[in-house]
C-alpha positions as CSV (number, residue, x, y, z in Angstrom):
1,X,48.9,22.0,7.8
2,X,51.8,24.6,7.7
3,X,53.3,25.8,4.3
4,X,56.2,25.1,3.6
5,X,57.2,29.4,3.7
6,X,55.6,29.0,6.8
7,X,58.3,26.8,8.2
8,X,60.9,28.7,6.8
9,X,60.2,32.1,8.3
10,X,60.4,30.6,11.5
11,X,63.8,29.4,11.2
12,X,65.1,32.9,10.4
13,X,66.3,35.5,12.5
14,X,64.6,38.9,13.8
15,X,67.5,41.2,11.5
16,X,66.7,38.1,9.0
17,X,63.3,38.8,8.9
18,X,63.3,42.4,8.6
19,X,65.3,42.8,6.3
20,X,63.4,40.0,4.1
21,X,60.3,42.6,5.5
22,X,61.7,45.6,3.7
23,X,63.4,43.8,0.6
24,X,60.0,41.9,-0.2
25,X,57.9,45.6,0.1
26,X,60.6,47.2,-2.2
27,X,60.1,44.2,-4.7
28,X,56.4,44.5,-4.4
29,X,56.4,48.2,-5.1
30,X,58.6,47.6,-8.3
31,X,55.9,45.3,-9.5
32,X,53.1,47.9,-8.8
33,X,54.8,50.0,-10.8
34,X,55.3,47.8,-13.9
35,X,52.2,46.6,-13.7
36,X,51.0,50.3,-13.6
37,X,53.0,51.2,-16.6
38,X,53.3,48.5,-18.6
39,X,51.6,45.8,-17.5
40,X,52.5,42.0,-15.9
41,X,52.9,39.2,-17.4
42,X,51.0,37.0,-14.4
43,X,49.6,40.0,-13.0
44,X,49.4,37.3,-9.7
45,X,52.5,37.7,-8.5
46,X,51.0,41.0,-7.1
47,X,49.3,38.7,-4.9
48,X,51.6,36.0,-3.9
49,X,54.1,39.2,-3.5
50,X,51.3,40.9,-1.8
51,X,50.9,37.6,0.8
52,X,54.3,37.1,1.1
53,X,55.0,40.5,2.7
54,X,51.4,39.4,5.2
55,X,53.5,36.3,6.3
56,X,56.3,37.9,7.2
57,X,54.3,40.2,9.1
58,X,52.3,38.0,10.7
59,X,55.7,36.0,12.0
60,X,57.1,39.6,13.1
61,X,54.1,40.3,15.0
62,X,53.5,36.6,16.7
63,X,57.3,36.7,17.7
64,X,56.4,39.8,19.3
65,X,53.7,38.2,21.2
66,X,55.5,35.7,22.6
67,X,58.2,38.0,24.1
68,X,55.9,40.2,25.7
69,X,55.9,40.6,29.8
70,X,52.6,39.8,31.4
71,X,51.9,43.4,31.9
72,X,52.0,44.2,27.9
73,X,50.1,41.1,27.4
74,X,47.2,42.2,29.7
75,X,47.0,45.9,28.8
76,X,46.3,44.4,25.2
77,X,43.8,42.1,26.0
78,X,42.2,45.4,27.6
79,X,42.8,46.7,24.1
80,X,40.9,44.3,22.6
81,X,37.9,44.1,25.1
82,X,37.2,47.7,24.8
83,X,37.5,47.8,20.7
84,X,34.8,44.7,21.2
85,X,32.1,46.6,23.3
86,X,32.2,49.4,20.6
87,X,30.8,47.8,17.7
């Protein structure tokens, strides 16, 4: 089942999402830093911060995916098969 932040980041925008990107990083520094200096008071919203900026990521990159021509799509399945035989 799909979370519910899921669902949502797929109703936004690309300029949207970016800029949720880059606003979510900036908090998530902040809170490195205060949790650096001073301490958190639920050190895990590092992580929920942390997974946050993954999921917005992840839709950034699969939105990416499914614009892609043919072409880019088959030079990165290339990609990918010669990563494979190397380990």
């Amino acid at each position: 089942m799909a979370s519910k932040k899921f669902l949502e980041l797929q109703e936004l925008s690309e300029e949207r999402l970016q800029a949720e990107l880059a606003a979510t990083e900036n908090d998530y520094r902040k809170l490195q830093m205060d949790n650096a200096l001073k301490g958190l008071d639920n050190p895990l919203e590092l992580r929920a911060m942390r997974r946050d900026v993954a999921r917005l990521n992840t839709e950034i990159r699969r939105r990416e995916l499914a614009n892609a021509t043919p072409e880019e799509l088959a030079k990165r399945s290339r990609i990918r098969a010669r990563r494979s035989r190397k380990h």
